[in-house]
C-alpha positions as CSV (number, residue, x, y, z in Angstrom):
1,X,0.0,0.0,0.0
2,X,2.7,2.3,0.6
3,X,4.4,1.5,-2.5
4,X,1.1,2.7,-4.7
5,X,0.8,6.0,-2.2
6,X,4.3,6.8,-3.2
7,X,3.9,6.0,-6.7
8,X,0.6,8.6,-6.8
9,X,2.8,11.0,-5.1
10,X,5.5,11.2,-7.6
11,X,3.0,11.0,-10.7
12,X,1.3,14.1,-9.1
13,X,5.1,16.0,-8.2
14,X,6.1,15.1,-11.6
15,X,2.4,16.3,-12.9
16,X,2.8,19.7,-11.0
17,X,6.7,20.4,-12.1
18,X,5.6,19.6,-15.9
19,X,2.3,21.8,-16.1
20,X,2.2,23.7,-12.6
21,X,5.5,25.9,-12.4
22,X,5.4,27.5,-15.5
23,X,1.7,28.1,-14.8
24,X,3.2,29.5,-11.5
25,X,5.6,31.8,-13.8
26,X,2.8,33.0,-15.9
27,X,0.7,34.0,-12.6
28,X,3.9,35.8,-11.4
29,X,4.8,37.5,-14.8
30,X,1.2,38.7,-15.2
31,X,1.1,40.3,-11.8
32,X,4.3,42.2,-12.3
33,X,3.2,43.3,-15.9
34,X,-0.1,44.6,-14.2
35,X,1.5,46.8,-11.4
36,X,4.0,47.9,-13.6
37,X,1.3,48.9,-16.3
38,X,-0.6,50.8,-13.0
39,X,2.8,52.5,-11.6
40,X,3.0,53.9,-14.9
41,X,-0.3,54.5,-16.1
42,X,0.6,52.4,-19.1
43,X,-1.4,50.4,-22.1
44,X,1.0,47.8,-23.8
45,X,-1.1,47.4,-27.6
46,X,0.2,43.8,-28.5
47,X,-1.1,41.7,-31.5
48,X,-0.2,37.7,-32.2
49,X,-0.3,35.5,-34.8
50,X,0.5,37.9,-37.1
51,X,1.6,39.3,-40.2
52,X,-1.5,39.1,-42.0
53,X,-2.0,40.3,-45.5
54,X,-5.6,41.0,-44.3
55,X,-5.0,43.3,-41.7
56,X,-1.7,44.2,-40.8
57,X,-1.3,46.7,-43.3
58,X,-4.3,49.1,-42.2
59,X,-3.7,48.3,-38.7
60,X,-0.1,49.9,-39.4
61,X,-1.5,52.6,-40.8
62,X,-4.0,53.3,-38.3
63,X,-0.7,53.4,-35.5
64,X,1.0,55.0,-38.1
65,X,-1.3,57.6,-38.1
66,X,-1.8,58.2,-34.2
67,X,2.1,58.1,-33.8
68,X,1.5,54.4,-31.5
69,X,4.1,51.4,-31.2
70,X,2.9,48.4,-30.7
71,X,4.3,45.5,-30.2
72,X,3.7,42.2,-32.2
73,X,4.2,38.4,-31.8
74,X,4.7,36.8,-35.1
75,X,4.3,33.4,-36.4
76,X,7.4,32.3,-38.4
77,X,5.5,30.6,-40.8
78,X,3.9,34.2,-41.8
79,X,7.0,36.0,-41.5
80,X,8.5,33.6,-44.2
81,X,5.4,34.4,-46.7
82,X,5.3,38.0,-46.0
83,X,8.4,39.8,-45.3
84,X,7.6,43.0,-46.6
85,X,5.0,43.3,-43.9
86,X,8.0,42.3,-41.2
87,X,10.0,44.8,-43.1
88,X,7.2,48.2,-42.8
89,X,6.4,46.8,-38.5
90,X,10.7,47.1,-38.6
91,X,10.4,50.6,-40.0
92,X,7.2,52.2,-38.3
93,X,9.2,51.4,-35.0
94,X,7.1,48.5,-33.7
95,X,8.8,45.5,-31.4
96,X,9.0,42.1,-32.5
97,X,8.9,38.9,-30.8
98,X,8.6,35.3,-31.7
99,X,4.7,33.4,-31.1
100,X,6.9,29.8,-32.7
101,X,6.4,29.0,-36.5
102,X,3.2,26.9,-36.6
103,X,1.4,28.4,-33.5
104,X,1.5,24.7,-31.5
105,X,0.0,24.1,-28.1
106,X,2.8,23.2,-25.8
107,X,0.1,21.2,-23.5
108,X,-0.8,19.5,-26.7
109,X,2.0,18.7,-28.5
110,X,5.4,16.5,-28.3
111,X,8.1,17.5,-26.5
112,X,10.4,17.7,-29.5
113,X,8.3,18.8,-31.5
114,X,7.2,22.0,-29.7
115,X,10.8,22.8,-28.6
116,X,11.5,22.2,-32.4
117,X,8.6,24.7,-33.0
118,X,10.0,27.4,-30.9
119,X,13.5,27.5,-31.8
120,X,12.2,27.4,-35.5
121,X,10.1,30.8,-35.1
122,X,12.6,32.2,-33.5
123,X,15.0,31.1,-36.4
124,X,12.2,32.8,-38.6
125,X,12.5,36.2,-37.1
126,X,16.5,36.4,-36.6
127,X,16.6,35.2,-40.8
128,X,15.2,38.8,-41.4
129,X,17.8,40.5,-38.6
130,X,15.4,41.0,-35.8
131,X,17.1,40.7,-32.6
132,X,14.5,40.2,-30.5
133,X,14.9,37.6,-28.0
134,X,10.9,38.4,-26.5
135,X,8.2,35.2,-26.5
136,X,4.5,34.6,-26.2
137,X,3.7,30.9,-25.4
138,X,1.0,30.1,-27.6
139,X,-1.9,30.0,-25.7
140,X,-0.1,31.3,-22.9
141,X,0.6,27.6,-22.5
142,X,4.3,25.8,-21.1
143,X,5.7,22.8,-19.8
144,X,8.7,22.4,-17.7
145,X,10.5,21.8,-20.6
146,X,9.9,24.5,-23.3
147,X,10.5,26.9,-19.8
148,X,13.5,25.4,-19.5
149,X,14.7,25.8,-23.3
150,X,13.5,29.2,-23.7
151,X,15.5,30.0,-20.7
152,X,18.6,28.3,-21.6
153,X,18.2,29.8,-25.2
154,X,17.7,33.4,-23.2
155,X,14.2,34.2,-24.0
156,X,12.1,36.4,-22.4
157,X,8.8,35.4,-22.2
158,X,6.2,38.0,-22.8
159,X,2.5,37.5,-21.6
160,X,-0.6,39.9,-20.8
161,X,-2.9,41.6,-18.3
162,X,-6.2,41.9,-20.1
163,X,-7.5,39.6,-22.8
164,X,-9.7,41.0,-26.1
165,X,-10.8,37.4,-26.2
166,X,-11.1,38.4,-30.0
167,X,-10.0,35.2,-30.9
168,X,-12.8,33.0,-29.3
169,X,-15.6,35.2,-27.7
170,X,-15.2,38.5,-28.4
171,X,-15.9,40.8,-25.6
172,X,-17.2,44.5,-26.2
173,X,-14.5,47.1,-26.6
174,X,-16.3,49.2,-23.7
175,X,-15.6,45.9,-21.5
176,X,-12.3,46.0,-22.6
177,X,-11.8,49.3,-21.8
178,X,-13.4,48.8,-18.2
179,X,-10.9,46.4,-17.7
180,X,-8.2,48.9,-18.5
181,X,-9.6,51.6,-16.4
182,X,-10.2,49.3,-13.2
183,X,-6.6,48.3,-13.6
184,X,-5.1,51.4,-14.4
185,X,-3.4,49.9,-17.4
186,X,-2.4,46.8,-19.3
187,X,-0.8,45.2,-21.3
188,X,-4.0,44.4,-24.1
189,X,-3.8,41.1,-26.2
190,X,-5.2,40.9,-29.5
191,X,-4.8,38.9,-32.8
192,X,-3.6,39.8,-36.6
193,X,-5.4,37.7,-38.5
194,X,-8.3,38.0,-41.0
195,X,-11.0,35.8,-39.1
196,X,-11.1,33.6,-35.7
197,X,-12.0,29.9,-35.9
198,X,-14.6,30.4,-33.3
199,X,-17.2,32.8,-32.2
200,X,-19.7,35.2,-33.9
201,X,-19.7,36.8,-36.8
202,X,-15.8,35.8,-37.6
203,X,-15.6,37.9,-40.5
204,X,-16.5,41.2,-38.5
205,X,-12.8,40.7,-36.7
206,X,-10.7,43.1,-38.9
207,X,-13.3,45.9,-38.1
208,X,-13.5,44.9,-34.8
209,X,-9.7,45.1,-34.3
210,X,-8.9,48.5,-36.2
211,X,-12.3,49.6,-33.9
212,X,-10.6,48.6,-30.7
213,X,-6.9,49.6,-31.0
214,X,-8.3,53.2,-32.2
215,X,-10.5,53.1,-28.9
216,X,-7.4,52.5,-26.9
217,X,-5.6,54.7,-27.7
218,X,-8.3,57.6,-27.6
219,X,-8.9,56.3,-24.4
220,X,-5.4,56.9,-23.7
221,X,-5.3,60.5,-24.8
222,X,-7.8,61.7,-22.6
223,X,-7.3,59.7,-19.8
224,X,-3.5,60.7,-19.7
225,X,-2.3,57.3,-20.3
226,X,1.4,56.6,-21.8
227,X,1.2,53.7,-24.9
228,X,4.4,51.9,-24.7
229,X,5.8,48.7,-26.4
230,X,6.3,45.8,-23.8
231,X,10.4,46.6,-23.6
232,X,9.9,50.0,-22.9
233,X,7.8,49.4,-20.3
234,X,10.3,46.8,-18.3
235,X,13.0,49.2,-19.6
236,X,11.4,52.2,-17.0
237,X,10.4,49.5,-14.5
238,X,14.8,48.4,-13.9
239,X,15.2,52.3,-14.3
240,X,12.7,52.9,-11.2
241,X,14.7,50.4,-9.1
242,X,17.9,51.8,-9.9
């Protein structure tokens, strides 16, 4: 009997290292990002999945336009078919960082294969002389071991405070900007793509999108919020400790 208690008891240590610490990193990461985005009455505009041929163009232009930087997480799989679009983010001033190449769910997919994933879309990104070492888990999800290699390969991980859920169930952008407002910032996740897999009306997303990130940052303006890219905001959060 004791044999099969300690038997369970290493299946659920070796459960909780696998799925639980990075979970535990995520929780700590996204409190930090959220008292950082409050001490300096900050919105972070970040965008995965991207470039898009659908939408990343006008939603550049709409930044563009409002003098915003944004930051993006791009699949290496798009950056490969559309490097020009890599190439105008580059020169508008936006920050890049790696989302892997095909997008795969570390709680769902092979070791190998998912390490093989992320070292790949990073590849993708350093191939066009970005030297961004930033990273967003897709699906915010991460096991023991693709923590472990994106440490050892130094990179920084790079989640969010307030989710658009414009990728599943979109929420109204007067939610979203609730959420903002209650938490005196954020660090806002959204998606470059031309339509979502799930919820309604998938082909309203572009508008939807464009609609929101020019409601941020009017919100911004009058409510005397700074728009930063995620760097800049850690860059001014070492600054403040000194």
């Amino acid at each position: 009997m004791f044999t099969f208690f300690l038997f369970v008891a290493v299946i659920i240590a070796i459960v909780f290292a696998w799925f639980g610490i990075p979970t535990l990193i995520r929780s700590v990461q996204t409190r930090q990002l959220a008292t950082a985005c409050a001490r300096k009455k900050a919105i972070v505009l970040s965008y995965d999945d991207g470039p898009s041929v659908e939408l990343s163009l006008p939603l550049a232009d709409v930044l563009k336009t409002r003098d915003v930087q944004a930051t993006f997480f791009l699949l290496g799989s798009n950056v490969r078919d559309h490097p020009d679009i890599v190439d105008r983010l580059v020169r508008d001033g936006h920050e890049l960082g790696t989302h892997t190449r095909h997008h795969s769910n570390a709680w769902k997919t092979g070791l190998m294969a998912n390490i093989r994933d992320i070292k790949n879309g990073y590849k993708d990104l350093q191939q066009l002389g970005s030297g961004t070492k930033l990273f967003r888990p897709p699906f915010g999800k991460m096991t023991l071991a693709s923590w472990m290699y994106g440490w050892f390969s130094g990179l920084k991980l790079a989640f969010w405070t307030v989710d658009s859920r414009d990728s599943w169930d979109r929420r109204s952008i007067p939610d979203i900007l609730k959420q903002v407002e209650e938490q005196q910032g954020g660090v806002v996740l959204m998606h470059d793509f031309a339509a979502p897999r799930r919820g309604p009306k998938p082909e309203y997303h572009p508008e939807f999108l464009l609609k929101l990130t020019t409601a941020l940052i009017d919100f911004a303006e009058k409510k005397g919020y700074q728009i930063l890219r995620l760097e800049d905001l850690w860059e001014s959060r070492q600054n403040e400790r000194g």
